[in-house]
N, C-alpha and C positions, 0 to 999 in steps of 0.2 A: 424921476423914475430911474433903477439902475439899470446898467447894462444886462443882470441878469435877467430883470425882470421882462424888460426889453424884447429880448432874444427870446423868451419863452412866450411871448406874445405873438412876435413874429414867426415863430416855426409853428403855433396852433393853427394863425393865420393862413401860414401859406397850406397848410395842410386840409384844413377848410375848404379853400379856395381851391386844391388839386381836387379835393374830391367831388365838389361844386362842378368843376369845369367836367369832369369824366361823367359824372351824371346827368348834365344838361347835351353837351357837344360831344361827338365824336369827326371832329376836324380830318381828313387824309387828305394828301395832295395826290389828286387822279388825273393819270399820264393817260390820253385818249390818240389812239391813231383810227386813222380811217385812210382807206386801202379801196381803190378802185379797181373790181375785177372786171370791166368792160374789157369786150376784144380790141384788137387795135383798131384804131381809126372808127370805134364807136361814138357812143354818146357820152358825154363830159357831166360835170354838175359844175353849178356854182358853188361862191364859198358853201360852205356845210356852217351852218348856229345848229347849238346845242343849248338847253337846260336842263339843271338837276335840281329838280324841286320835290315836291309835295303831292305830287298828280291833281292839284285843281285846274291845273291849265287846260283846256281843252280847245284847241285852233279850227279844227275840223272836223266835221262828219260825214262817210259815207250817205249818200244820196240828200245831203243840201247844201242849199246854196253854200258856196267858197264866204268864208269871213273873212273881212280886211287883213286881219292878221297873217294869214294864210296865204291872201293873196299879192301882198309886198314878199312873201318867197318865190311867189310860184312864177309871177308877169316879170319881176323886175330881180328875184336871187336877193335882193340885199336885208328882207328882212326889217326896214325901214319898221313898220306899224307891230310887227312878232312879235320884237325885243320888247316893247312898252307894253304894249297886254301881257306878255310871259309876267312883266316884270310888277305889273298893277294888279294883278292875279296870286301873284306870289311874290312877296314885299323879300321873303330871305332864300329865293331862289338864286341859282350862279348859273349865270349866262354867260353866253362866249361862242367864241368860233373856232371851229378847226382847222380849215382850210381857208385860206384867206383869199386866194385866185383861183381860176378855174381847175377841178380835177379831171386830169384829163384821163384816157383810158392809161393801164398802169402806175398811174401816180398815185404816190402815200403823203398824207401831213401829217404832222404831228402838234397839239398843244397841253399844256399842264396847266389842272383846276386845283380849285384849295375848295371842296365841299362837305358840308357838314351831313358825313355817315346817316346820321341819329333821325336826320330831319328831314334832309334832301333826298329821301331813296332812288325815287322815279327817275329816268333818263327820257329824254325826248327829241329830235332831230329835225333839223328842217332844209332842205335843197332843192333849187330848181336843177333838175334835168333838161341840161342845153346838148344840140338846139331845140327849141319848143317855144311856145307861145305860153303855155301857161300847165307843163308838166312837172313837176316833183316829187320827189319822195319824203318820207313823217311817217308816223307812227299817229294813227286817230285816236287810238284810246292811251289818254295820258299816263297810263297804270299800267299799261303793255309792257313795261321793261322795268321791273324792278330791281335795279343794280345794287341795290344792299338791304342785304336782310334786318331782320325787326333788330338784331343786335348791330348792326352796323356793318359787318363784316360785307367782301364782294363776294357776291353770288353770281354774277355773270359776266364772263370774261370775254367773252366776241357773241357780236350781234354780225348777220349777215341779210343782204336786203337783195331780193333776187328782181327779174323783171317785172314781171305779174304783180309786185307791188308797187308798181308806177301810179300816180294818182293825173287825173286831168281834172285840174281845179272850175272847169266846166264856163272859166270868168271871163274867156278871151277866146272870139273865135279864131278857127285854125287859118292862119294862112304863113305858109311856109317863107315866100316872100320877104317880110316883115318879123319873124325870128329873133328871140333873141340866140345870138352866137353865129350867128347866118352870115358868111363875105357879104357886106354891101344892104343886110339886112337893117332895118330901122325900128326898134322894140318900141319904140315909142308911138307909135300908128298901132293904135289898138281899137276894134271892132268889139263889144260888147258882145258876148255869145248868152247871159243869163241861162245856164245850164246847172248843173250840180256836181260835187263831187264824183266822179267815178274813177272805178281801175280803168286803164289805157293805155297799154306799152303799145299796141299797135299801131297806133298812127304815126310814129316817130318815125316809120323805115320811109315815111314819104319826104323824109331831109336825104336820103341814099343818094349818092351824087354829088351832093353841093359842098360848097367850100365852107368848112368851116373858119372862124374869127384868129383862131393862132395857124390854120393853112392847111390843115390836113383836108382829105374828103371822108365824107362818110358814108360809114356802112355798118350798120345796126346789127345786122345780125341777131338780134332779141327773139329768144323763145322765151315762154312765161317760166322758165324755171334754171334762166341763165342767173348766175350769181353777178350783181353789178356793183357792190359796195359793202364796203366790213368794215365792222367798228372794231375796237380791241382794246381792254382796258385793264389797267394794270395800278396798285396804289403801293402807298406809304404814309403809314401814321405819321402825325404831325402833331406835338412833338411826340420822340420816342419814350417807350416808359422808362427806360436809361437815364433820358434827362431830368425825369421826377426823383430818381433815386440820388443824380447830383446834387441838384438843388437842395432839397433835403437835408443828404450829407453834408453840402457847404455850409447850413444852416446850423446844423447841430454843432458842426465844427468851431462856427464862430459862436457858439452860447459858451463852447467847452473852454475856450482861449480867455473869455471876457471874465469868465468864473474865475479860472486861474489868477487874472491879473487884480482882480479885485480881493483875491487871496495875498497875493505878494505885497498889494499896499498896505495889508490889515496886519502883515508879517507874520503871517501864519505860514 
């Protein structure tokens, strides 16, 4: 085969294969912060997990019973059983975490995803609200947050999650005592409560007083329409279409040199 034929095979190729990739994937790496608006010496969350998927996930619903999934966020924050259903539920969904330790009131994290625009639209969250026995915040309906439109592009730039959407996973009854985040409290002494889903910021101001686990005390302060945590999300294409236009021209470049040189052997 010569080199010119070569080279014209290869830039069909790769041009194929750019237009293949833009029509199946729209890849962007999404910068996600999350920003606690709690008053001071409020209520904390644990890490925050996050998925962008598909919206088949579905973890929760108002008025039943809490699902395993749901409730490895809400009893224990880590998410243990979430990650594996998000993940058996949606085979090319991207999971992660934002916050990796406890947020406390005022604190912001930050982490960067590589999510596929095209396919992954849906955004999803999951946190326990410490201290509590089995309080967090999520989004029930998987399709509630559609962060990229049918072209890919972002369509919602901050999510904000006020009191009133506190959930009480209904799976662990209350006793303050026994808390997770609680000075001296033991999360692992848990009382079966076989309840449901419901909203419930209210029972949280009965932690007001006690020591929390990094040493502050607390004080709630929670009306149903305090702001308690904000997403905020911000991307870039990956790759830029600058770099298709390199490739490309590197491409065309090296067919133009090898024509040449096949020229000069022929002495023409």
């Amino acid at each position: 085969m010569s080199h010119t034929t070569f080279n014209r095979r290869a830039l069909a190729a790769l041009s194929l294969g750019i237009a293949a990739f833009g029509a199946q994937a729209a890849p962007v790496q999404l910068k996600v912060t999350v920003e606690s608006l709690v008053p001071a010496n409020g209520i904390s969350f644990a890490p925050v997990h996050v998925g962008f998927g598909n919206g088949s996930f579905d973890a929760f619903d108002l008025g039943s019973a809490a699902s395993a999934p749901i409730v490895s966020i809400a009893e224990g924050g880590s998410g243990s059983a979430w990650f594996p259903a998000f993940a058996a539920a949606e085979a090319g969904a991207t999971l992660g975490t934002v916050a990796f330790a406890p947020l406390q009131p005022g604190g912001m994290w930050m982490n960067t995803f590589m999510v596929d625009a095209a396919i992954n639209r849906y955004f999803t969250f999951a946190s326990m609200v410490v201290p509590s026995n089995d309080h967090f915040v999520g989004n029930d309906d998987p399709k509630e947050y559609a962060l990229f439109g049918a072209g890919g592009a972002l369509q919602i730039q901050s999510i904000t999650v006020k009191a009133g959407e506190i959930w009480d996973a209904g799976s662990e009854a209350f006793d303050p005592a026994h808390a997770a985040f609680v000075m001296g409290g033991n999360n692992d002494l848990r009382t079966p409560q076989n309840s449901v889903v419901a909203f419930n910021f209210g029972e949280l101001a009965a932690f007001n007083g006690m020591s929390t686990a990094t040493g502050y005390v607390l004080d709630s302060r929670l009306r149903a329409d305090t702001d308690v945590l904000r997403f905020n999300f911000a991307v870039q294409a990956v790759p830029e279409p600058e770099t298709y236009a390199l490739m490309l021209g590197g491409l065309a470049a090296l067919g133009f040199m090898a024509r040449r040189r096949r020229a000069a052997a022929d002495g023409l």
